[in-house]
LUMKOLLUM-326936 format. One record per residue (C-alpha): residue number from 1; residue in one letter; x, y, z. Coordinates in nm, 3 decimals, always signed. Each point is the difference from the previous one (the first is absolute). Example, Ala and Ser with C-alpha at 12.3 -4.5 7.8 and 13.67 -1.06 7.14 Angstrom:
BEGIN
+-----+------+---------+---------+---------+
| seq | type |       X |       Y |       Z |
+-----+------+---------+---------+---------+
|   1 |    A |  +1.230 |  -0.450 |  +0.780 |
|   2 |    S |  +0.137 |  +0.344 |  -0.066 |
+-----+------+---------+---------+---------+
END
This chain:
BEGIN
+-----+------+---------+---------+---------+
| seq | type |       X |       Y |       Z |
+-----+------+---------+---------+---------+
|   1 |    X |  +1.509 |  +1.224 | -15.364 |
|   2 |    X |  -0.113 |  +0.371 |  +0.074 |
|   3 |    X |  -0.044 |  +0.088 |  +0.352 |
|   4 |    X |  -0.313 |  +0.213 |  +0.134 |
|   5 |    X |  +0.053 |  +0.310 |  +0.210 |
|   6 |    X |  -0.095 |  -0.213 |  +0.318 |
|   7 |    X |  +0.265 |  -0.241 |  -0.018 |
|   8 |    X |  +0.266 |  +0.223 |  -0.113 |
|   9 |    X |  -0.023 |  +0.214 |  +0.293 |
|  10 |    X |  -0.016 |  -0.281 |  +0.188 |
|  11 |    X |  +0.325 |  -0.153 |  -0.125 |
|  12 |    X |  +0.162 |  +0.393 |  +0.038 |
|  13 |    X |  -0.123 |  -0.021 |  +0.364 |
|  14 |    X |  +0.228 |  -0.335 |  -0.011 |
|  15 |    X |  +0.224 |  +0.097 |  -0.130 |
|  16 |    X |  +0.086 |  +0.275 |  +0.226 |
|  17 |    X |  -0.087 |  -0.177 |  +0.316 |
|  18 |    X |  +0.273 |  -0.226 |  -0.127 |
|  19 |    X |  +0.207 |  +0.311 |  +0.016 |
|  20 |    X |  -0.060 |  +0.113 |  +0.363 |
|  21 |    X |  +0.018 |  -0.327 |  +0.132 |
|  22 |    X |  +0.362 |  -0.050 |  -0.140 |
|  23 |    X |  +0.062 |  +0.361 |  +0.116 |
|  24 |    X |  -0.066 |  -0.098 |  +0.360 |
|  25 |    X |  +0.109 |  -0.331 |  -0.050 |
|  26 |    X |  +0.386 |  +0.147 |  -0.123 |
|  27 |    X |  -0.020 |  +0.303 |  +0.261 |
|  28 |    X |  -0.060 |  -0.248 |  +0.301 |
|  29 |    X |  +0.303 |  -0.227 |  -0.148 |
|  30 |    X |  -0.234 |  -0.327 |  +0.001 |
|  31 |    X |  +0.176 |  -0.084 |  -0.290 |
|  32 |    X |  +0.285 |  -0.129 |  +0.209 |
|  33 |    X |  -0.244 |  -0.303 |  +0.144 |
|  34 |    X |  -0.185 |  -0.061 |  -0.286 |
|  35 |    X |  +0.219 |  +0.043 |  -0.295 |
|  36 |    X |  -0.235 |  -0.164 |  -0.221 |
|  37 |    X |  -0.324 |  +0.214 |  +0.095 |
|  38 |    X |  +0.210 |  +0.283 |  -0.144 |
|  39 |    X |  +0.100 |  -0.191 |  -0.290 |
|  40 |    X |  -0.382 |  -0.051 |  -0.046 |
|  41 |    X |  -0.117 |  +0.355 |  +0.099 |
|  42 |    X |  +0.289 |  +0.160 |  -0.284 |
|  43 |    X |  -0.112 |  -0.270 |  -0.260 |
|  44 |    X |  -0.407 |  +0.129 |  +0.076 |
|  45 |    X |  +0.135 |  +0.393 |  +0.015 |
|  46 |    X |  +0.176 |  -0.049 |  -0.372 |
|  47 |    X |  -0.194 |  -0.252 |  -0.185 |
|  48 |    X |  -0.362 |  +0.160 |  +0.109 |
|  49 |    X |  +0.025 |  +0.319 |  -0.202 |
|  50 |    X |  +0.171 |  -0.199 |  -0.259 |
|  51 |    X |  -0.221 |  -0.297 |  -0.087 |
|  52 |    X |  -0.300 |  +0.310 |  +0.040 |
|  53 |    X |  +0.198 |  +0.157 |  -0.228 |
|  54 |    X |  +0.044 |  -0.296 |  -0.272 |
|  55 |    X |  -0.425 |  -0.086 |  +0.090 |
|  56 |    X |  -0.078 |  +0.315 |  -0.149 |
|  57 |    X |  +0.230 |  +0.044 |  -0.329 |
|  58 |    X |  -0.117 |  -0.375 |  -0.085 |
|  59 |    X |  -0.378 |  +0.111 |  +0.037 |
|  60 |    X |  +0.067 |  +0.255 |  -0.236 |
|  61 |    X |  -0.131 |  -0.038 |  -0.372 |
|  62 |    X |  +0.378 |  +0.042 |  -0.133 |
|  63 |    X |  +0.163 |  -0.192 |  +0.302 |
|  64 |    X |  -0.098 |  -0.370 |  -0.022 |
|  65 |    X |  +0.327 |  -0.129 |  -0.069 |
|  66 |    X |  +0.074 |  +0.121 |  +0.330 |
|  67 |    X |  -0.137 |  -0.279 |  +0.151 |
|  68 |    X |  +0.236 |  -0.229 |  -0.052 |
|  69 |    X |  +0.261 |  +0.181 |  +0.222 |
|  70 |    X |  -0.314 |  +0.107 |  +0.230 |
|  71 |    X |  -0.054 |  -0.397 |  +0.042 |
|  72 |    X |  +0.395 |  -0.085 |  +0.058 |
|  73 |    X |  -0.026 |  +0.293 |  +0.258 |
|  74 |    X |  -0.268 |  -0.079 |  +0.215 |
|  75 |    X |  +0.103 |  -0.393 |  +0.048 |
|  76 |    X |  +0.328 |  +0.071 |  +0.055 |
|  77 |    X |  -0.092 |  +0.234 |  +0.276 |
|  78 |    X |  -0.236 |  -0.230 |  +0.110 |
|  79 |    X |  +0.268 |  -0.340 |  +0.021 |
|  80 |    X |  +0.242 |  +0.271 |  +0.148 |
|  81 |    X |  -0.257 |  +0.074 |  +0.287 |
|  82 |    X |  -0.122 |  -0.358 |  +0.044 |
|  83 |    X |  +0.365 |  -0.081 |  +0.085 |
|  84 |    X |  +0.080 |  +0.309 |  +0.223 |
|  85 |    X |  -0.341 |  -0.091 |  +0.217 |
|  86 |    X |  +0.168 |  -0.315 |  +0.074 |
|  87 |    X |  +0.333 |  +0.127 |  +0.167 |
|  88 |    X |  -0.290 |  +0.271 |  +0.131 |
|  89 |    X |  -0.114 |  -0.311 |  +0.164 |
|  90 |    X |  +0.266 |  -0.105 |  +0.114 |
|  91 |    X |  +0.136 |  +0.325 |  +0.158 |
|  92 |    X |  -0.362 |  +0.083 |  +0.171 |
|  93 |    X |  +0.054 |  -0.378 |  +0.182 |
|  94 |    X |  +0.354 |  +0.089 |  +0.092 |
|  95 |    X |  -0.120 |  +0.304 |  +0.188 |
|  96 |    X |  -0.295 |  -0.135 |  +0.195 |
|  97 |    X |  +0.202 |  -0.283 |  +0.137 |
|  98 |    X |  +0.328 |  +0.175 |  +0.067 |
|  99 |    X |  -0.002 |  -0.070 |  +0.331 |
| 100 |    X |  -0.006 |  -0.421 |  -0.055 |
| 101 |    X |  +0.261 |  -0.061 |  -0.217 |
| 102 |    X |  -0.062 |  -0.368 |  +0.017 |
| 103 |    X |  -0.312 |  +0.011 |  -0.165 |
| 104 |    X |  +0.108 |  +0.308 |  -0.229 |
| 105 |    X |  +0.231 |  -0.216 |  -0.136 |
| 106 |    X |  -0.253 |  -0.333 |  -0.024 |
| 107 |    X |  -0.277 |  +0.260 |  -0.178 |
| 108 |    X |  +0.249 |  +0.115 |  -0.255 |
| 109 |    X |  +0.095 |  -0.348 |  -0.076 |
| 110 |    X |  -0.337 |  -0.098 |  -0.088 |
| 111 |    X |  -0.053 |  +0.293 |  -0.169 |
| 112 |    X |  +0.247 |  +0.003 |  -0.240 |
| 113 |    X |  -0.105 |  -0.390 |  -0.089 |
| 114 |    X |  -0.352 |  +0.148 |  -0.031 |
| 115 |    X |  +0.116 |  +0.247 |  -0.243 |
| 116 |    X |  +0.166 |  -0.302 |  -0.228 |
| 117 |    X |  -0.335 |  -0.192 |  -0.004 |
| 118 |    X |  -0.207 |  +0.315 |  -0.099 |
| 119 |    X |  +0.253 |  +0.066 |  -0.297 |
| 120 |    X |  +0.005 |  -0.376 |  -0.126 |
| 121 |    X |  -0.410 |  -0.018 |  +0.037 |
| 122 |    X |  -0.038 |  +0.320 |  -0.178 |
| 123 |    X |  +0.228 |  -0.129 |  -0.295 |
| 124 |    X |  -0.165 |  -0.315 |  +0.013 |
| 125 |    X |  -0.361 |  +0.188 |  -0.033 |
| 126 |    X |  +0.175 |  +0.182 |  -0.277 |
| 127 |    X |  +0.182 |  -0.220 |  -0.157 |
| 128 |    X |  -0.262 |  -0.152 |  -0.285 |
| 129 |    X |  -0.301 |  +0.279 |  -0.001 |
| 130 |    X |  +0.096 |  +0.188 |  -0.295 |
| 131 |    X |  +0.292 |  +0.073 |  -0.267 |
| 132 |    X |  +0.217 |  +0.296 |  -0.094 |
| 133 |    X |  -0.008 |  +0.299 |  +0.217 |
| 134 |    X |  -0.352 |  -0.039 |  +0.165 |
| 135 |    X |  +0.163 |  -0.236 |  +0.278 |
| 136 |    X |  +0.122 |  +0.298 |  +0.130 |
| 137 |    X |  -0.311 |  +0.103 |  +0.158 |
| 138 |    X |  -0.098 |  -0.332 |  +0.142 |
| 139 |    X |  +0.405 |  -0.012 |  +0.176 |
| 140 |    X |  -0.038 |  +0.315 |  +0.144 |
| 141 |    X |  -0.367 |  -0.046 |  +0.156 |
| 142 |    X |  +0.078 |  -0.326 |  +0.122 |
| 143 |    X |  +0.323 |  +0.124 |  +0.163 |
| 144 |    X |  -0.190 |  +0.293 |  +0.169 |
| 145 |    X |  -0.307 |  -0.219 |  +0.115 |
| 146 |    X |  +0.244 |  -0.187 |  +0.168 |
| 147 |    X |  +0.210 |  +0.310 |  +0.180 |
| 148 |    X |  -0.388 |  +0.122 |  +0.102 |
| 149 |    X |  -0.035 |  -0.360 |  +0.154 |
| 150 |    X |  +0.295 |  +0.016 |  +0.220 |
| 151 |    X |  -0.104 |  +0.414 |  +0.078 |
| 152 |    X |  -0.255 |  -0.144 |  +0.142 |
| 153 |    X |  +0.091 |  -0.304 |  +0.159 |
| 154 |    X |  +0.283 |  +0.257 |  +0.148 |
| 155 |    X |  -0.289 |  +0.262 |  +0.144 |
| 156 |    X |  -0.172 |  -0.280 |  +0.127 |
| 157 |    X |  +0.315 |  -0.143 |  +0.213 |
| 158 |    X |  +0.083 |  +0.371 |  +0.127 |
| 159 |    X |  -0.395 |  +0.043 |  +0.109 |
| 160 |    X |  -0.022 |  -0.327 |  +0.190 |
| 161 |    X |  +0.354 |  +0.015 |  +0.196 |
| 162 |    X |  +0.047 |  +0.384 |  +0.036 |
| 163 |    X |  -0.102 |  -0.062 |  +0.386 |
| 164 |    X |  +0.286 |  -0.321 |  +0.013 |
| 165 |    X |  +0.256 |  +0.263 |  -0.175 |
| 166 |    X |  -0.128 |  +0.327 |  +0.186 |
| 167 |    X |  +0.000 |  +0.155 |  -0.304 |
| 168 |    X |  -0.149 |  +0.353 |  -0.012 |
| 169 |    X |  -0.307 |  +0.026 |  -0.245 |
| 170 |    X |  +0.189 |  +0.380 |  -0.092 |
| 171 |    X |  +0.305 |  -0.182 |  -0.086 |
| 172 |    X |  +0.130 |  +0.096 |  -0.349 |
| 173 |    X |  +0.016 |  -0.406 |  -0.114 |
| 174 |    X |  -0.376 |  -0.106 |  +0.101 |
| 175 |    X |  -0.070 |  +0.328 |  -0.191 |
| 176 |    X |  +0.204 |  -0.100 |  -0.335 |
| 177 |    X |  -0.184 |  -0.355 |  +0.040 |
| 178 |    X |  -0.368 |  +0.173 |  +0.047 |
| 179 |    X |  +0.044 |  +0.232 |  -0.340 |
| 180 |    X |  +0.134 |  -0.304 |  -0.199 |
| 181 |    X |  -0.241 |  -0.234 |  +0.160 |
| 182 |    X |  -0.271 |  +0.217 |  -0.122 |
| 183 |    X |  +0.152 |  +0.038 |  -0.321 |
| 184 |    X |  +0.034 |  -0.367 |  -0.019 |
| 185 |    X |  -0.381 |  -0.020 |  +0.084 |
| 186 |    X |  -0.101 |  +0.202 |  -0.231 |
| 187 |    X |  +0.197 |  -0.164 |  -0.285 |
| 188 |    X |  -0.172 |  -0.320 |  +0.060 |
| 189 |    X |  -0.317 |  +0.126 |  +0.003 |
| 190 |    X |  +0.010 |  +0.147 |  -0.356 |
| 191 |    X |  +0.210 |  -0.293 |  -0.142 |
| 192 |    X |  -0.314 |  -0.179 |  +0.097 |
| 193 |    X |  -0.213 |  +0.304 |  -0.171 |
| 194 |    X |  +0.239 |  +0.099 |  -0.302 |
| 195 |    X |  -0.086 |  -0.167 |  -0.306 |
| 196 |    X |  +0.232 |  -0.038 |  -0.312 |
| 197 |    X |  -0.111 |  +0.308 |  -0.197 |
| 198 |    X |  -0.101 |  +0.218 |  +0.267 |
| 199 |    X |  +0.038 |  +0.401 |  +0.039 |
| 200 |    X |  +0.140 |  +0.214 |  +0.217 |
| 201 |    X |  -0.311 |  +0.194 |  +0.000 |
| 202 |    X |  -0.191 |  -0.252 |  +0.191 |
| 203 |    X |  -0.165 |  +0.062 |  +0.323 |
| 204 |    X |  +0.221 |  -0.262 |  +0.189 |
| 205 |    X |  +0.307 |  +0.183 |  -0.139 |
| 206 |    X |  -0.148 |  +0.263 |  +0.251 |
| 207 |    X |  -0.016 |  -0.197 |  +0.294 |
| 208 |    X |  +0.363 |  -0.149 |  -0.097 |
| 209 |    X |  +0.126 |  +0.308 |  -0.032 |
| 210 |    X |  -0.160 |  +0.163 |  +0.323 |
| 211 |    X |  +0.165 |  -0.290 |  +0.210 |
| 212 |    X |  +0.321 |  +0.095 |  -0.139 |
| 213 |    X |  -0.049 |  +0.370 |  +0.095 |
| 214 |    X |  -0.095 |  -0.149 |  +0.363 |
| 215 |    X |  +0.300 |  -0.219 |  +0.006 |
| 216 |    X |  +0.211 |  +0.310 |  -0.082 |
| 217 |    X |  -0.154 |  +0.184 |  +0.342 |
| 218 |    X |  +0.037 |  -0.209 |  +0.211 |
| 219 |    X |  +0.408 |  -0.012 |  -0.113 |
| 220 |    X |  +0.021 |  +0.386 |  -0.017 |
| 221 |    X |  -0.159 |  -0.013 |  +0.320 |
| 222 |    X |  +0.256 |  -0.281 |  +0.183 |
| 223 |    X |  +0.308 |  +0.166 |  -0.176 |
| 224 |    X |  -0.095 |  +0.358 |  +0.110 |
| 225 |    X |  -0.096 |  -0.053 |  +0.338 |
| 226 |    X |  +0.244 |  -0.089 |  +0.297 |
| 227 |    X |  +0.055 |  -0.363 |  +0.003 |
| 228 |    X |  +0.020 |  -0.117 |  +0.379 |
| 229 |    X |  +0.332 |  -0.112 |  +0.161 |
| 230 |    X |  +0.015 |  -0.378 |  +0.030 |
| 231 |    X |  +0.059 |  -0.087 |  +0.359 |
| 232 |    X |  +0.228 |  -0.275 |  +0.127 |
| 233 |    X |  -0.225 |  -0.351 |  -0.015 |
| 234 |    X |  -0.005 |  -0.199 |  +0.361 |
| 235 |    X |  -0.149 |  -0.358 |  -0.063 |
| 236 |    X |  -0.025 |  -0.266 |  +0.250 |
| 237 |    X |  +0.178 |  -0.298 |  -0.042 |
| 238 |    X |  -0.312 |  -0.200 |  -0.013 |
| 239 |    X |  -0.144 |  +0.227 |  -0.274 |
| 240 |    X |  -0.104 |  -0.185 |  -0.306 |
| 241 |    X |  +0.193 |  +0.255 |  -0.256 |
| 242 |    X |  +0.304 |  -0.048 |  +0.219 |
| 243 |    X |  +0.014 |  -0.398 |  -0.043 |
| 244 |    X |  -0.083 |  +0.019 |  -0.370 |
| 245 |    X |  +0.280 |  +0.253 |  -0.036 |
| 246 |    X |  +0.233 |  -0.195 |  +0.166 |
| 247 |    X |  -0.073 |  -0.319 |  -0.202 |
| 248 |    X |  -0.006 |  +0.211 |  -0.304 |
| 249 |    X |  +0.346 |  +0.128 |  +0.107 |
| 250 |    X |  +0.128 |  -0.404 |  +0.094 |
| 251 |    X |  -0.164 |  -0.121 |  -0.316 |
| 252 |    X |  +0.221 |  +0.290 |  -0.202 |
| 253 |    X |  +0.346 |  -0.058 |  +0.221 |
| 254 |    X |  +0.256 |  -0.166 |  -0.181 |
| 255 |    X |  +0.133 |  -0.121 |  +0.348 |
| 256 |    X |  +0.400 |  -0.040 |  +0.092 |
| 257 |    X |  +0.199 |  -0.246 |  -0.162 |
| 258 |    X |  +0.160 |  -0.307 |  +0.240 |
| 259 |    X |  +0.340 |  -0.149 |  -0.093 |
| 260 |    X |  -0.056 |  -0.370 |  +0.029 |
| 261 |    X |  +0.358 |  -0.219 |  -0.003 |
| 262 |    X |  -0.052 |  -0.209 |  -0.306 |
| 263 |    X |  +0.368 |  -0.099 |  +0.019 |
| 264 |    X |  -0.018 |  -0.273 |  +0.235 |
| 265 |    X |  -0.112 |  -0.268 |  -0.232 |
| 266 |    X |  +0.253 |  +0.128 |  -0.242 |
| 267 |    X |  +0.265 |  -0.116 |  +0.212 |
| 268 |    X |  -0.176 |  -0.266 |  +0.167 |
| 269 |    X |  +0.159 |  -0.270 |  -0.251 |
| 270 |    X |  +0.327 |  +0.218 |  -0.026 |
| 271 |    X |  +0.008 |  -0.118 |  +0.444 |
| 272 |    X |  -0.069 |  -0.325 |  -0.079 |
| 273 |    X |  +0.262 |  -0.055 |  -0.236 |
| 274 |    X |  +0.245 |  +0.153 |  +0.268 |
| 275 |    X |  -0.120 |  -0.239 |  +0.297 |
| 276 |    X |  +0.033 |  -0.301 |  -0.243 |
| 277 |    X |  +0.337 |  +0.064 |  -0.147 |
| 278 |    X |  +0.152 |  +0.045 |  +0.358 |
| 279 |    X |  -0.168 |  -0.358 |  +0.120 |
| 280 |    X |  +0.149 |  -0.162 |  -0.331 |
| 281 |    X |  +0.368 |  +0.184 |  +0.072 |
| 282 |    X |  -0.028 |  -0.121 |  +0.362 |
| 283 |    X |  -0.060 |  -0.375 |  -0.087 |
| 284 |    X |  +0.244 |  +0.009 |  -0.283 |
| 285 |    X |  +0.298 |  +0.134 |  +0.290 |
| 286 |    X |  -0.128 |  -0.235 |  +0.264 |
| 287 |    X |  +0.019 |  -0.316 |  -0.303 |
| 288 |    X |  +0.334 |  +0.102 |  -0.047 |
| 289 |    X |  +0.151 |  +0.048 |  +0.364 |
| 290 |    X |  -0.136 |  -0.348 |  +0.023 |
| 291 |    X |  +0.093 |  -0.166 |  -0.279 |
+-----+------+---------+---------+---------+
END
């Protein structure tokens, strides 16, 4: 599938905006919060020029039988990022709510059950739509519609409570959840557009592609600029945040474990026994003094 001179400078441009980012990304040592963001960013910096690479030779008169490794490529890359979003996720939520470690612990929780459900629905959806090798596809868009879903559902929950969690709108995690929320956007949108047999040549490949070039700014632009100190958070004890952190925290607390004597009964009868034997030796003595 040859590419025009449009789209393949856009996908250069990508490509090295997925270079600077990392650069900045690696040179401001982010990669020690979000280990899996750099997972992602060195899986985008080495499989980008690659799978370009593979989408050219296989467009090529004398290169179609390239496109069987060009295919195994770009869904492998593609499960590989789908599961790297999700610990994304899940490392983007564990920054923003640092400070309530009750209801870190909750969110994670639910989000790791959430994660189980999307796999099992998106083998489920799989599971029976077509034979051989062409389930592949299906797997690996139903496994990244679902990641989008919870993108989403995650830039949605750091939007509505970032006044609750005094979280800083320059803050490197609502930034990581803003450029994959967009992504995630955008992915939906042309699912919904994409048909089966459709090129990359396409004017909505434009717009797709033009979103992902956005996304990459706004990144670039979070990871090069100065991301603000967080302050110390001071929340009144009436607060609602504070008394759903602290059930979240009482609901997660494993408690402290009570010794409870339950050796009494045990030698309740043992007692017993004692009492009576003494009574019977008594009246046997007294019998015999008498008789």
């Amino acid at each position: 599938m040859p590419l025009n001179f449009a789209m393949s400078a856009m996908s250069v441009a990508e490509f090295l905006l997925w270079a600077v980012l990392a650069y900045f990304f690696w040179q401001k040592k982010l990669q020690k919060r979000f280990p899996a963001m750099s997972g992602y960013l060195a899986l985008r910096v080495i499989s980008t020029p690659l799978l370009l690479s593979l989408l050219w030779i296989q467009a090529q008169p004398w290169g179609r039988l390239w496109f069987g490794a060009y295919f195994f490529v770009y869904y492998a890359v593609y499960i590989a990022s789908a599961v790297l979003l999700f610990f994304i996720c899940l490392e983007v939520f564990r920054s923003a709510l640092a400070a309530f470690s009750g209801l870190q612990r909750f969110g994670l929780v639910i989000f790791r059950w959430a994660a189980v459900v999307s796999v099992l629905l998106s083998f489920t959806s799989v599971a029976f739509a077509h034979r051989g090798i062409l389930w592949l596809p299906d797997f690996a868009f139903a496994l990244m519609r679902s990641v989008s879903i919870m993108e989403l559902l995650l830039l949605a929950f750091l939007c509505l409570s970032m006044n609750a969690l005094q979280l800083s709108i320059r803050d490197i995690s609502f930034g990581i959840s803003l450029g994959f929320g967009t992504m995630a956007a955008n992915d939906l949108v042309v699912a919904a557009l994409m048909k089966y047999n459709s090129s990359l040549t396409e004017p909505f490949q434009y717009l797709y592609e033009a979103v992902i070039l956005f996304a990459l700014g706004i990144w670039i632009a979070y990871a090069a600029l100065p991301e603000p100190a967080r302050k110390p958070i001071v929340l009144a004890a009436s607060s609602t945040i504070y008394r759903w952190n602290e059930i979240a925290s009482a609901l997660g607390h494993k408690g402290t474990n009570i010794a409870v004597p339950v050796a009494a009964n045990s030698f309740f009868l043992s007692d017993v026994e004692k009492v009576v034997d003494k009574v019977l030796t008594r009246n046997l003595r007294e019998t015999e003094s008498g008789g």
